[in-house]
C-alpha positions as CSV (number, residue, x, y, z in Angstrom):
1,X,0.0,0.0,0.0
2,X,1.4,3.3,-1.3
3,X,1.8,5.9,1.8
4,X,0.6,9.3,1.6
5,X,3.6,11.7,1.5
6,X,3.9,15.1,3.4
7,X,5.9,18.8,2.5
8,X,7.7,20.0,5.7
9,X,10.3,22.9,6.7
10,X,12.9,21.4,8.7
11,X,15.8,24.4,9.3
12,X,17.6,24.5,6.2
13,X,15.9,21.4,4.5
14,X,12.8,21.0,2.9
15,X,11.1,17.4,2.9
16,X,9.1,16.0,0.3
17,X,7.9,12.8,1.3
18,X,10.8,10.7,1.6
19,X,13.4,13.4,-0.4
20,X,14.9,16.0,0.9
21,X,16.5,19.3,-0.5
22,X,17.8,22.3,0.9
23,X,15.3,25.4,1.1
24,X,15.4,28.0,-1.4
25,X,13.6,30.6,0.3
26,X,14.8,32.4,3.3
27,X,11.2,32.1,5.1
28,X,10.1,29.3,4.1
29,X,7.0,31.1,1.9
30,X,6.4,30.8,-1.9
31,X,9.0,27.3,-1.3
32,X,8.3,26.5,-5.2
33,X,7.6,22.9,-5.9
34,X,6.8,21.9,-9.4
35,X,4.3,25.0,-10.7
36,X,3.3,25.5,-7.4
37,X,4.0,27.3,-4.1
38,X,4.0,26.4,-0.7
39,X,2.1,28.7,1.6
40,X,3.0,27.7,5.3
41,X,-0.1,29.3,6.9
42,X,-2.4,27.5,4.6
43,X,-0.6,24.1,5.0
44,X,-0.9,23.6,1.0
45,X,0.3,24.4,-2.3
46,X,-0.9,27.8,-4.2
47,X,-1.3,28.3,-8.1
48,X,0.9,31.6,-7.9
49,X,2.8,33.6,-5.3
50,X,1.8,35.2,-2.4
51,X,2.3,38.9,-2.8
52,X,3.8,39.3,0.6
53,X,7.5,39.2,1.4
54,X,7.0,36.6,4.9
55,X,5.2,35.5,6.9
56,X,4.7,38.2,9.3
57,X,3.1,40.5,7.0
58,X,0.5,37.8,5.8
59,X,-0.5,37.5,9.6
60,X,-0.3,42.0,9.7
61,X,-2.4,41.8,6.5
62,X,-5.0,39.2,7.8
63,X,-5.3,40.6,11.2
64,X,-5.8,44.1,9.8
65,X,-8.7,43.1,7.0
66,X,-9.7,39.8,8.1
67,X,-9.8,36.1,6.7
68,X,-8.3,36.3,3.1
């Protein structure tokens, strides 16, 4: 039975299932995987970018105007 695998953050590392490859962005947001990008707050893969530079100013942005 195949296993389901998981993206993760670890320091320096990003893990793809069982592969592992050092992390390309200094935050950890828009980590590009194939055409997509990783979005750490939403625990899943976006179609394009977020506009915002880290993490912090997505949390500024969504605690100033709400859910997004």
């Amino acid at each position: 039975m195949a296993t389901i695998w998981e993206f993760s953050i670890q320091g320096e590392m990003v893990k793809i299932g069982e592969r592992k490859r050092p992390r390309l962005t200094r935050h950890g947001c828009n980590e590009p995987y194939r055409d997509r990008y990783w979005c750490p707050k939403l625990r899943w893969f976006r179609k394009e970018s977020c506009p915002f530079a880290n993490r912090r100013e997505c949390e500024n942005f969504n605690a100033m105007c709400g859910c997004v």
